[in-house]
mmJSON file of the N, C-alpha and C atoms, coordinates in Angstrom:
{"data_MODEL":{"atom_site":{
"group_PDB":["ATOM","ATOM","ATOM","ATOM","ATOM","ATOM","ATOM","ATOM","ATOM","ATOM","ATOM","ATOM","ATOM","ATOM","ATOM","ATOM","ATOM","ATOM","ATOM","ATOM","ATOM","ATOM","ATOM","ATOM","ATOM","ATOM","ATOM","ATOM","ATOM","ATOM","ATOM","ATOM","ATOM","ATOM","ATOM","ATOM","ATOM","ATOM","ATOM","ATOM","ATOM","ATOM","ATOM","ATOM","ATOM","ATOM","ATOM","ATOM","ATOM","ATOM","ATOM","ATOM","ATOM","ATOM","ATOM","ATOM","ATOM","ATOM","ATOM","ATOM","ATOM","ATOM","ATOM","ATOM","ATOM","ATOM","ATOM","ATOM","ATOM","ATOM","ATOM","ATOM","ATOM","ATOM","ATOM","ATOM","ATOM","ATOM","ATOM","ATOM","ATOM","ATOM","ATOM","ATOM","ATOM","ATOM","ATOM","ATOM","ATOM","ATOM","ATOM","ATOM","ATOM","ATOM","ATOM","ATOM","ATOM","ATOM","ATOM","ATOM","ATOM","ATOM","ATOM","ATOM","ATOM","ATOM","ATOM","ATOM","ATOM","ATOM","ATOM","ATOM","ATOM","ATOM","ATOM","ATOM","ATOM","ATOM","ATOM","ATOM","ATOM","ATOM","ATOM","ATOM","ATOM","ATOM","ATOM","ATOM","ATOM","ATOM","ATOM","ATOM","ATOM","ATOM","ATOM","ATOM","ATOM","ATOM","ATOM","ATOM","ATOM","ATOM","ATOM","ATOM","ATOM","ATOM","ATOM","ATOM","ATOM","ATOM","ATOM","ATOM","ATOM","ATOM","ATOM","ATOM","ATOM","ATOM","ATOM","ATOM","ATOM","ATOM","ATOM","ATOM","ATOM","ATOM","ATOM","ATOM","ATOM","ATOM","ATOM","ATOM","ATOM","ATOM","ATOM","ATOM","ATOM","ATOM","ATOM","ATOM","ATOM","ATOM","ATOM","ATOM","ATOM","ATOM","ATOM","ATOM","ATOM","ATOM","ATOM","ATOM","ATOM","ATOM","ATOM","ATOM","ATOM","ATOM","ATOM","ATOM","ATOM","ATOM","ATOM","ATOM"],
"id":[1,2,3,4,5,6,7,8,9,10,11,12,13,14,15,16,17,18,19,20,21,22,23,24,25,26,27,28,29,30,31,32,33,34,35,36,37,38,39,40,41,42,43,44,45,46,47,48,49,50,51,52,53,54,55,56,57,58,59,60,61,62,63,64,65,66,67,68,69,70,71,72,73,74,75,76,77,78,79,80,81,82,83,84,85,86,87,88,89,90,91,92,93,94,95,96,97,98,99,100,101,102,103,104,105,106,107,108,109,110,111,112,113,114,115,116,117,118,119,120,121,122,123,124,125,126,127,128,129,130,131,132,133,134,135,136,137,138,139,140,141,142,143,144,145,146,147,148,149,150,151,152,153,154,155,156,157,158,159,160,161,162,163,164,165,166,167,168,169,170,171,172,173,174,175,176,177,178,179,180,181,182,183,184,185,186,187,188,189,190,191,192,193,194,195,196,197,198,199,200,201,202,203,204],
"type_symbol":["N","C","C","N","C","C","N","C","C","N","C","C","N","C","C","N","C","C","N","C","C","N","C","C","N","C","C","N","C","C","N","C","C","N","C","C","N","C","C","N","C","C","N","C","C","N","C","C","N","C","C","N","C","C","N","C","C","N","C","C","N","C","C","N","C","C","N","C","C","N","C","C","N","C","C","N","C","C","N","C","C","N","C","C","N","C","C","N","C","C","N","C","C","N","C","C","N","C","C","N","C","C","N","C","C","N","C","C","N","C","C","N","C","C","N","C","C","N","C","C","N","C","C","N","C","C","N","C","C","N","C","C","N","C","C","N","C","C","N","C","C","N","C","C","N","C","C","N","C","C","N","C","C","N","C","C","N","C","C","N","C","C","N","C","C","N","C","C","N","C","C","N","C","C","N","C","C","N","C","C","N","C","C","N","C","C","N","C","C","N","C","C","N","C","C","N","C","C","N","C","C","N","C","C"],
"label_atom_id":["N","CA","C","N","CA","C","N","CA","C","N","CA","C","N","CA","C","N","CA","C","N","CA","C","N","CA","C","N","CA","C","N","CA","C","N","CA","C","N","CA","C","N","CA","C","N","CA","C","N","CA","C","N","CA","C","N","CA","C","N","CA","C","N","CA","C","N","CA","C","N","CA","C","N","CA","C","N","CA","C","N","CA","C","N","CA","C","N","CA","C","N","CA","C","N","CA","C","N","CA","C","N","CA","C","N","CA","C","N","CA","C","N","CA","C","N","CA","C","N","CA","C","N","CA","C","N","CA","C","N","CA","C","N","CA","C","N","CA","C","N","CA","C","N","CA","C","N","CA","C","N","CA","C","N","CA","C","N","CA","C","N","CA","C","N","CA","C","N","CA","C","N","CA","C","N","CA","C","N","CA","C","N","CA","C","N","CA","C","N","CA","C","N","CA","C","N","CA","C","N","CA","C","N","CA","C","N","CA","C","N","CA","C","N","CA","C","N","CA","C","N","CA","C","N","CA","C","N","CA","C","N","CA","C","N","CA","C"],
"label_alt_id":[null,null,null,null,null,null,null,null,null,null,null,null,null,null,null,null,null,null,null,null,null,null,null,null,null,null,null,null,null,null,null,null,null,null,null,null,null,null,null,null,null,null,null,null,null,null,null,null,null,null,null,null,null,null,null,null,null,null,null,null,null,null,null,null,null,null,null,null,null,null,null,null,null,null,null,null,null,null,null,null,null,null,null,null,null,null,null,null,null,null,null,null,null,null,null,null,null,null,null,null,null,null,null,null,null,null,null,null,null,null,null,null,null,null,null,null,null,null,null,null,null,null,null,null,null,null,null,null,null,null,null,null,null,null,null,null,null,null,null,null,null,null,null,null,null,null,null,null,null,null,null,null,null,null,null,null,null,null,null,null,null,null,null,null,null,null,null,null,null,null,null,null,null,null,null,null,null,null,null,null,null,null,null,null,null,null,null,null,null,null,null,null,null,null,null,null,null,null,null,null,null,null,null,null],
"label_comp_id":["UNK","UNK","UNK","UNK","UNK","UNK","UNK","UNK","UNK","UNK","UNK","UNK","UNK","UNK","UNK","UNK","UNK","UNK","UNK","UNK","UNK","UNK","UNK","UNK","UNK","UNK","UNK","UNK","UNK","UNK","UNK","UNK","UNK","UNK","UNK","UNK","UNK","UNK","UNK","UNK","UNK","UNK","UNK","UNK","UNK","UNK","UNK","UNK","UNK","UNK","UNK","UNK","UNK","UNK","UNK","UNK","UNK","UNK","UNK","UNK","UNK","UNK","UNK","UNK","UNK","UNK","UNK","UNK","UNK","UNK","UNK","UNK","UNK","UNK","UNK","UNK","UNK","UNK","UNK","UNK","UNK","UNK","UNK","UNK","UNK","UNK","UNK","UNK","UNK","UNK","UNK","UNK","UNK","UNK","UNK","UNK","UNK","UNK","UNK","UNK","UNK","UNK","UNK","UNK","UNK","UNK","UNK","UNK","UNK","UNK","UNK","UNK","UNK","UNK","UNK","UNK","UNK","UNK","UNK","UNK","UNK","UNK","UNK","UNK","UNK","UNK","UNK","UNK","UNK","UNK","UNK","UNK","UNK","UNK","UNK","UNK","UNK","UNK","UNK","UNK","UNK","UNK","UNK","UNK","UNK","UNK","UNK","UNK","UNK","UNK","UNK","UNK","UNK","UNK","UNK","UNK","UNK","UNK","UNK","UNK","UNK","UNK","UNK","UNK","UNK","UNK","UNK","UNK","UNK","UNK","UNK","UNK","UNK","UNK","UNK","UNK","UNK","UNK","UNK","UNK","UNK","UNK","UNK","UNK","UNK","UNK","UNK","UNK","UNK","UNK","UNK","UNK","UNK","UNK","UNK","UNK","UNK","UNK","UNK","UNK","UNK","UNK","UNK","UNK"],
"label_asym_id":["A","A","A","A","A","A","A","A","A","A","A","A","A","A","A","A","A","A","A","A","A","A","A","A","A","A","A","A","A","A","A","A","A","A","A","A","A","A","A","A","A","A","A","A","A","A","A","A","A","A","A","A","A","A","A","A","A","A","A","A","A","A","A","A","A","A","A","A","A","A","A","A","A","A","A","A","A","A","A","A","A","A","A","A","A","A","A","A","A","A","A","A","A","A","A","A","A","A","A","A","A","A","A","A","A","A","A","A","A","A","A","A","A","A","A","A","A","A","A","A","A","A","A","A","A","A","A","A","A","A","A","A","A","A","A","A","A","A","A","A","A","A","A","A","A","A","A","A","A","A","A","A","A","A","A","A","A","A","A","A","A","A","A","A","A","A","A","A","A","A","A","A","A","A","A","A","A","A","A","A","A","A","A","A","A","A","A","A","A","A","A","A","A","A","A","A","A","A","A","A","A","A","A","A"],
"label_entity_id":["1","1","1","1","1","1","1","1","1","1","1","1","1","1","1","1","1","1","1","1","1","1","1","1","1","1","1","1","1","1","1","1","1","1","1","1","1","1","1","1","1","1","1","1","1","1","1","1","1","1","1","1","1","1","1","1","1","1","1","1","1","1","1","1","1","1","1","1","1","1","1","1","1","1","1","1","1","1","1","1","1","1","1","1","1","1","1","1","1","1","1","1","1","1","1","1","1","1","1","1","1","1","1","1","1","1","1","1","1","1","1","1","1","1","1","1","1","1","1","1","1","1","1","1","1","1","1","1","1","1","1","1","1","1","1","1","1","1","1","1","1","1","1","1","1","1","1","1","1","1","1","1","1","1","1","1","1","1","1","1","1","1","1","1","1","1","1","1","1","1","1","1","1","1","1","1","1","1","1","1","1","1","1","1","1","1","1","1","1","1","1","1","1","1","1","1","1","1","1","1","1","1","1","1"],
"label_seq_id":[1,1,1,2,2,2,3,3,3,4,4,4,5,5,5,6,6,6,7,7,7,8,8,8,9,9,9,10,10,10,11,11,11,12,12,12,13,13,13,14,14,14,15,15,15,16,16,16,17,17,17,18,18,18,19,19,19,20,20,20,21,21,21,22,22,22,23,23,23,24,24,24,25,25,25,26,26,26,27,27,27,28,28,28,29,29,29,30,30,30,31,31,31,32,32,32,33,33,33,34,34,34,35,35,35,36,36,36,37,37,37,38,38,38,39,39,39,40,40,40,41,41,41,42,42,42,43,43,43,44,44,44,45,45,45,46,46,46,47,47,47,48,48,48,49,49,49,50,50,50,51,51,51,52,52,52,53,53,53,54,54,54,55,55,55,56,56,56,57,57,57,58,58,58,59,59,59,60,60,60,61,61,61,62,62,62,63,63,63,64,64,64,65,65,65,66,66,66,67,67,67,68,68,68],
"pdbx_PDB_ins_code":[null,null,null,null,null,null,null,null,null,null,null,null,null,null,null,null,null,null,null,null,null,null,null,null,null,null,null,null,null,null,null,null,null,null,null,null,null,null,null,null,null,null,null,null,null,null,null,null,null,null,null,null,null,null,null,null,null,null,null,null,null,null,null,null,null,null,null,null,null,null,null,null,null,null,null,null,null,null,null,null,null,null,null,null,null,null,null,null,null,null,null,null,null,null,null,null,null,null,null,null,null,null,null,null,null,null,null,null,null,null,null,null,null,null,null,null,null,null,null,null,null,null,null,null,null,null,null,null,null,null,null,null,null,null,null,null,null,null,null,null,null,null,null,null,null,null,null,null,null,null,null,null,null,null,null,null,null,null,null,null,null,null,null,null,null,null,null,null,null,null,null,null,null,null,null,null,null,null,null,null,null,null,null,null,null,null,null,null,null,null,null,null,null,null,null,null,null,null,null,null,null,null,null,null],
"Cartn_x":[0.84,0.0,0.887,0.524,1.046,-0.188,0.854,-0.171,0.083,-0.837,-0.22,-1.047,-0.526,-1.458,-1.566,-1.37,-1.185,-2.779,-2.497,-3.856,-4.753,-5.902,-6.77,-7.74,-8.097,-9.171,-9.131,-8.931,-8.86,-9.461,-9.795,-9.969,-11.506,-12.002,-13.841,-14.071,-13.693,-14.391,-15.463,-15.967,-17.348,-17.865,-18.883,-19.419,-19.95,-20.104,-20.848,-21.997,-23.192,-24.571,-25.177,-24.166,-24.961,-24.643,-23.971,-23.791,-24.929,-25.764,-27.096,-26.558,-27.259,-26.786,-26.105,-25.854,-24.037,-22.933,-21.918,-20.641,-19.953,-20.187,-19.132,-18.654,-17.868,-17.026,-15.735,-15.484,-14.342,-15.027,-14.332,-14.475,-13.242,-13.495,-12.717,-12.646,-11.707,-11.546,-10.821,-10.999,-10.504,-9.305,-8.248,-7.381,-7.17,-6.297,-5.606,-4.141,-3.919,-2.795,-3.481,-4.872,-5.3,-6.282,-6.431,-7.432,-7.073,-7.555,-7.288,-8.551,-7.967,-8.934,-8.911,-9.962,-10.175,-10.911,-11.036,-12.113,-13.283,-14.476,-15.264,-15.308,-15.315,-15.181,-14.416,-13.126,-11.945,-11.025,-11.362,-10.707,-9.684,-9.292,-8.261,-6.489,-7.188,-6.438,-5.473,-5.594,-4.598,-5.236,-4.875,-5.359,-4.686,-5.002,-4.413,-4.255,-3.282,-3.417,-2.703,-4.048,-3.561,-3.31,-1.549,-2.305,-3.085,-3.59,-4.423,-4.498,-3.426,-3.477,-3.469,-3.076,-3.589,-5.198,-5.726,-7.045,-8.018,-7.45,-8.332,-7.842,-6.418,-6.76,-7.491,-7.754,-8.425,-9.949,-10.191,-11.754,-12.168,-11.384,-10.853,-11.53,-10.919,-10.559,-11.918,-12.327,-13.618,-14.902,-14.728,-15.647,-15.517,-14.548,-14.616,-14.498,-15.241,-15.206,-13.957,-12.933,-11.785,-11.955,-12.444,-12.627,-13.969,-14.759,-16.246,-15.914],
"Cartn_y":[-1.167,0.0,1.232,2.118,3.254,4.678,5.868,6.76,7.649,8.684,9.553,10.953,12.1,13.581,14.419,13.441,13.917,13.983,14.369,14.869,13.507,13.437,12.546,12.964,13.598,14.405,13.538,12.438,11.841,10.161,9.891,9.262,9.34,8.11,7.559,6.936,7.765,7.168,7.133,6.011,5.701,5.024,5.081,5.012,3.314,2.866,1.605,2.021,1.064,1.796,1.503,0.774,0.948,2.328,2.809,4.536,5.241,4.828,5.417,7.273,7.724,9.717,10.064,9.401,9.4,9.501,10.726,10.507,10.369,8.62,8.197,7.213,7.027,5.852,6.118,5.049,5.166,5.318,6.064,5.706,4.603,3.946,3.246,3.765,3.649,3.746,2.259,2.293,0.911,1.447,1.277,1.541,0.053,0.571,-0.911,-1.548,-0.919,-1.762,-2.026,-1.834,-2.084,-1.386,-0.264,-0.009,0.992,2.747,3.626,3.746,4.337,4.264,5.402,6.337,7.667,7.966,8.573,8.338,9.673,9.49,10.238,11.65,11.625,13.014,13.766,13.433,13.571,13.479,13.884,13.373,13.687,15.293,15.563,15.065,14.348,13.752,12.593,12.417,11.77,10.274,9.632,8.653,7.155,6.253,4.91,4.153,3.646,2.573,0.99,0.165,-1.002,-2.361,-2.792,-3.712,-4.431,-5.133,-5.77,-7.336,-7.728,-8.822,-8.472,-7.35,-6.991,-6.59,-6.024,-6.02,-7.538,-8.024,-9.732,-9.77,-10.07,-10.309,-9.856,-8.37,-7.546,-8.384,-8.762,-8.731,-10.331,-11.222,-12.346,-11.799,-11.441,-11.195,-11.036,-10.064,-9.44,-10.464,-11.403,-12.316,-13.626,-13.65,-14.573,-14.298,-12.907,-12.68,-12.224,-11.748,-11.826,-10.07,-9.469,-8.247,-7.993,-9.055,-9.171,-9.18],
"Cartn_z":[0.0,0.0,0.0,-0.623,-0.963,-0.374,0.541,-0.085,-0.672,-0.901,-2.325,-2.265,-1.999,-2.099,-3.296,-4.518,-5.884,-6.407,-7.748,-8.225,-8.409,-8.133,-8.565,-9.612,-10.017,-11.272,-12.161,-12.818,-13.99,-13.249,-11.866,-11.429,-10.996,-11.039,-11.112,-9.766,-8.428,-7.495,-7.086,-6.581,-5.892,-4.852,-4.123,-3.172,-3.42,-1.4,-1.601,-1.578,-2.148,-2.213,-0.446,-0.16,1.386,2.692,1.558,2.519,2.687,1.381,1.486,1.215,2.015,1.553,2.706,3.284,4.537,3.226,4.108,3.296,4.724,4.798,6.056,5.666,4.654,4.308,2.935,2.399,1.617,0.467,-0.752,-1.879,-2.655,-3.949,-4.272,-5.827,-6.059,-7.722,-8.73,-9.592,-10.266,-11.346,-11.067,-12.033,-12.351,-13.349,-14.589,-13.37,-12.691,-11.937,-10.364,-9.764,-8.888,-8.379,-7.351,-6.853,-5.846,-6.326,-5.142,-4.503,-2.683,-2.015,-1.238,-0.494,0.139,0.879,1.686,2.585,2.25,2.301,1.398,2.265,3.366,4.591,3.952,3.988,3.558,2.329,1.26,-0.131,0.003,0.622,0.111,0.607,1.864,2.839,2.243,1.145,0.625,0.604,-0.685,-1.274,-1.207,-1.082,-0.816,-1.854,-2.435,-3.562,-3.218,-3.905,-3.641,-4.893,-4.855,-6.16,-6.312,-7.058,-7.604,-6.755,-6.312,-5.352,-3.774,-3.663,-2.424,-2.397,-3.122,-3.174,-3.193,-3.438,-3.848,-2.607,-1.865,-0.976,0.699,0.494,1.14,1.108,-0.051,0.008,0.429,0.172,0.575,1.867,2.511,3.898,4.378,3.262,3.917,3.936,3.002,2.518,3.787,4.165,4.843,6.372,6.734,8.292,8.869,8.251,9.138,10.102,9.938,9.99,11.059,11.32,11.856,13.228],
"occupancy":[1.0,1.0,1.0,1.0,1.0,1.0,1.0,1.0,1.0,1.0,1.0,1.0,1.0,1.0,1.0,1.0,1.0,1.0,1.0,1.0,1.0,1.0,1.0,1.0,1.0,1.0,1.0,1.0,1.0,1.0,1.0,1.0,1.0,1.0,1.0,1.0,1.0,1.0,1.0,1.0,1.0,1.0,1.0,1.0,1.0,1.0,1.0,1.0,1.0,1.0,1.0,1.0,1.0,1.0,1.0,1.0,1.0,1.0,1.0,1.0,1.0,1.0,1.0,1.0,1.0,1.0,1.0,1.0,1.0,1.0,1.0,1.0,1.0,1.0,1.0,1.0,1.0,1.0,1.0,1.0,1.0,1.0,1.0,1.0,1.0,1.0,1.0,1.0,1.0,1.0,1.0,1.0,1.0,1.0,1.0,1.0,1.0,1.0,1.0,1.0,1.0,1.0,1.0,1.0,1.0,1.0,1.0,1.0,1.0,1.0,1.0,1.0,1.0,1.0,1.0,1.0,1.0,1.0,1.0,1.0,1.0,1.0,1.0,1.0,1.0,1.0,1.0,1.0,1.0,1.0,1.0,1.0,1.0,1.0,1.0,1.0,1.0,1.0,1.0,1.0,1.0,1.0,1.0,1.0,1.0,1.0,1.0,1.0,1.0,1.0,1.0,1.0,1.0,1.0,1.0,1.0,1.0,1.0,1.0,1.0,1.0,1.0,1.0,1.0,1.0,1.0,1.0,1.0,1.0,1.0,1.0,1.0,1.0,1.0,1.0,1.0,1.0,1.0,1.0,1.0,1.0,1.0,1.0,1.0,1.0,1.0,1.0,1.0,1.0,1.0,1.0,1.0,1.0,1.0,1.0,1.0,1.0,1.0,1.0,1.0,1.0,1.0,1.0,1.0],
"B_iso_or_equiv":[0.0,0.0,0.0,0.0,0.0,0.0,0.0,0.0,0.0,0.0,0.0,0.0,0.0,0.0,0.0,0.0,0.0,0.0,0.0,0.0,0.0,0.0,0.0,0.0,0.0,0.0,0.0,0.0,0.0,0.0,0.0,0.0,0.0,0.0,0.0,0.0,0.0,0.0,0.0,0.0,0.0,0.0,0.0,0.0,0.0,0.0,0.0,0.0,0.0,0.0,0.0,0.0,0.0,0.0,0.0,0.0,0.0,0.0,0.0,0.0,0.0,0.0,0.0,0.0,0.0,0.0,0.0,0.0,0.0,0.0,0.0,0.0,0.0,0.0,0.0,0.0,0.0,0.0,0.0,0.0,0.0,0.0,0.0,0.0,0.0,0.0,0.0,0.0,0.0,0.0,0.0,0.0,0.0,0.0,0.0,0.0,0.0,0.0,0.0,0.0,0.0,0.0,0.0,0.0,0.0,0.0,0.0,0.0,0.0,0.0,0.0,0.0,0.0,0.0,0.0,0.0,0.0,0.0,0.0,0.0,0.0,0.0,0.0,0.0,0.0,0.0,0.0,0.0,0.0,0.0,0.0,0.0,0.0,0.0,0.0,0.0,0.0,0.0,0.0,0.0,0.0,0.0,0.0,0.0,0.0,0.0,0.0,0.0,0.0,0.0,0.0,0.0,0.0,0.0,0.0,0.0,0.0,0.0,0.0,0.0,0.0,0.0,0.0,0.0,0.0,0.0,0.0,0.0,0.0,0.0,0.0,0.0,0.0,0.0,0.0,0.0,0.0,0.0,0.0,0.0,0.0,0.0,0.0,0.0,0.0,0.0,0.0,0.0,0.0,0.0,0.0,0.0,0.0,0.0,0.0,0.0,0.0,0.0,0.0,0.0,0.0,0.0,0.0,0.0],
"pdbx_formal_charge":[null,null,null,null,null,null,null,null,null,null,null,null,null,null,null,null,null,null,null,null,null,null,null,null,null,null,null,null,null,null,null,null,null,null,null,null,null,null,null,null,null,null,null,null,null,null,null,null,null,null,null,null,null,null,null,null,null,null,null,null,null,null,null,null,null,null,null,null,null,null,null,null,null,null,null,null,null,null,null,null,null,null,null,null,null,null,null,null,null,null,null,null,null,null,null,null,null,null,null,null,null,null,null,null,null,null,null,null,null,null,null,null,null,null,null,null,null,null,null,null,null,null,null,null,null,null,null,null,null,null,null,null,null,null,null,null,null,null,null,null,null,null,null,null,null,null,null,null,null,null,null,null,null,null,null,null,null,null,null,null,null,null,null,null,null,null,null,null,null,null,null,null,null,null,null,null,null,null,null,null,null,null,null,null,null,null,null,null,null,null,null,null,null,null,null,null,null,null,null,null,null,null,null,null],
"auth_seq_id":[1,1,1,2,2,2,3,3,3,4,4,4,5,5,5,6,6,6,7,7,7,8,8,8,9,9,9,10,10,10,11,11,11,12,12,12,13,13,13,14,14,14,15,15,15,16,16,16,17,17,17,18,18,18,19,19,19,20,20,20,21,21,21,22,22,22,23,23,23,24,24,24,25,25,25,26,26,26,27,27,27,28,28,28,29,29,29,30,30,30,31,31,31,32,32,32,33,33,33,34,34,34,35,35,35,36,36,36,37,37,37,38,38,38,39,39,39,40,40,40,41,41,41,42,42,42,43,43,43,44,44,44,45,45,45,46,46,46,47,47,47,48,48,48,49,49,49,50,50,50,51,51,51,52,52,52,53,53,53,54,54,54,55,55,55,56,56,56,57,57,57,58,58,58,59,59,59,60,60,60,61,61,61,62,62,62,63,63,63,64,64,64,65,65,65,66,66,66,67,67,67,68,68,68],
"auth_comp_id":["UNK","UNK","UNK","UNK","UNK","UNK","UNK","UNK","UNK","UNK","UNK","UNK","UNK","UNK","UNK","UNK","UNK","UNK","UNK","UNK","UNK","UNK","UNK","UNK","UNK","UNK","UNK","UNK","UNK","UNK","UNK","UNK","UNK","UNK","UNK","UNK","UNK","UNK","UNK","UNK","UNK","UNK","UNK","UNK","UNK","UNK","UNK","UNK","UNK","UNK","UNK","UNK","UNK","UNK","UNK","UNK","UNK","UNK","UNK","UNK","UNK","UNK","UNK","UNK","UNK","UNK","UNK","UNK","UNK","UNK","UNK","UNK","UNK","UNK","UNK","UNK","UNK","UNK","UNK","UNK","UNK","UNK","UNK","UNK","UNK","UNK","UNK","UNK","UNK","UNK","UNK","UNK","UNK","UNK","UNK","UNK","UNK","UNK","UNK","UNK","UNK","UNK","UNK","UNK","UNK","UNK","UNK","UNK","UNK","UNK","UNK","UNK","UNK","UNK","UNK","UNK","UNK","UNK","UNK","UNK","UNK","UNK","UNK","UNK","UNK","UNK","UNK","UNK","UNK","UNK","UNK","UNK","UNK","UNK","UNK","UNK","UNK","UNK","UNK","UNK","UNK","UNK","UNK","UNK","UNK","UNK","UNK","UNK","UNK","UNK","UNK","UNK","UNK","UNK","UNK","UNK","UNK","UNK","UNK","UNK","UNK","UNK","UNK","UNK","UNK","UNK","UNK","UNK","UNK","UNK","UNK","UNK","UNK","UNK","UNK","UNK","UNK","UNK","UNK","UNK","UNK","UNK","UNK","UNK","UNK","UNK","UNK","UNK","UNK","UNK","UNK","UNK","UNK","UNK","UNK","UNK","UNK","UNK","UNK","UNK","UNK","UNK","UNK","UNK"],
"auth_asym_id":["A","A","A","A","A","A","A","A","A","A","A","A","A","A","A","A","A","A","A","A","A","A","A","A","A","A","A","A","A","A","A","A","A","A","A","A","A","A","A","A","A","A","A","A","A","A","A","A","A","A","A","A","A","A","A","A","A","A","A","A","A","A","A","A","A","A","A","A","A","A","A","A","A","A","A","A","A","A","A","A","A","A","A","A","A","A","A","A","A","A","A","A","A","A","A","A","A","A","A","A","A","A","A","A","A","A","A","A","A","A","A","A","A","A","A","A","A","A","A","A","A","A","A","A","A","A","A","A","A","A","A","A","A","A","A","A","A","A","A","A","A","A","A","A","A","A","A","A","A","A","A","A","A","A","A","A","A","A","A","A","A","A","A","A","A","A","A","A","A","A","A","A","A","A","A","A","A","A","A","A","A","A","A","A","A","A","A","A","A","A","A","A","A","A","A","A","A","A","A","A","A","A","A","A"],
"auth_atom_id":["N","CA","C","N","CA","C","N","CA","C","N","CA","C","N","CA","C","N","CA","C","N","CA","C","N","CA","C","N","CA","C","N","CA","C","N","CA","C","N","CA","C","N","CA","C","N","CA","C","N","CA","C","N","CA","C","N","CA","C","N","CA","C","N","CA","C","N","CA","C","N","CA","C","N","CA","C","N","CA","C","N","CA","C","N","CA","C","N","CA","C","N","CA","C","N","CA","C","N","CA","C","N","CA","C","N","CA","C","N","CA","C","N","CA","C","N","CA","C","N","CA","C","N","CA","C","N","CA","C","N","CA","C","N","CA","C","N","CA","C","N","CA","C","N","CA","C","N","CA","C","N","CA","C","N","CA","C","N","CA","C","N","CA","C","N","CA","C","N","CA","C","N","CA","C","N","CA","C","N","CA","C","N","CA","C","N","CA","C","N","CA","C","N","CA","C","N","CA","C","N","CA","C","N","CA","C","N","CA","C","N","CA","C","N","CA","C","N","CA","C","N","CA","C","N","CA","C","N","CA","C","N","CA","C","N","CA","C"],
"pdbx_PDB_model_num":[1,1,1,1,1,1,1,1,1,1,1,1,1,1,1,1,1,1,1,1,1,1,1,1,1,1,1,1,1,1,1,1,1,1,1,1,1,1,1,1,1,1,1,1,1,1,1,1,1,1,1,1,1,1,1,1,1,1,1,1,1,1,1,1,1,1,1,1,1,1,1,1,1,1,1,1,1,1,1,1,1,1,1,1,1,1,1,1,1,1,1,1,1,1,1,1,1,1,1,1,1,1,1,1,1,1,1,1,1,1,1,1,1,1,1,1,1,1,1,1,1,1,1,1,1,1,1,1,1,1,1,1,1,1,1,1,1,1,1,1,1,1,1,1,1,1,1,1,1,1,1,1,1,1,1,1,1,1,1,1,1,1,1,1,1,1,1,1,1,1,1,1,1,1,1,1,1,1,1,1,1,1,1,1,1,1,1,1,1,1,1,1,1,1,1,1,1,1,1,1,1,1,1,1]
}}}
């Protein structure tokens, strides 16, 4: 994981639909080498990127309770 306070403008982040009209969570974006991440309060706070196997295994993670 990397973080990064560079420009994001060319980047498509979005919301889970279970935020509902709360901006209390992360956004995620999908790039071609993995997946940046931000927290929606906070954009400007600097952005997280993760590769592409760290993301699988993030969600891994998430899928199987490790986090619950």
């Amino acid at each position: 994981m990397m973080k990064w306070h560079g420009d994001t403008t060319g980047f498509r982040f979005v919301k889970s639909t279970f935020s509902g009209g709360y901006n209390n969570c992360v956004e995620v974006a999908t790039l071609s080498a993995g997946r940046a991440v931000r927290d929606s309060k906070r954009p400007d706070d600097g952005t997280q990127f993760y590769a592409e196997s760290e993301w699988k295994a993030f969600l891994a993670g998430v899928r199987a309770g490790d986090f619950d």
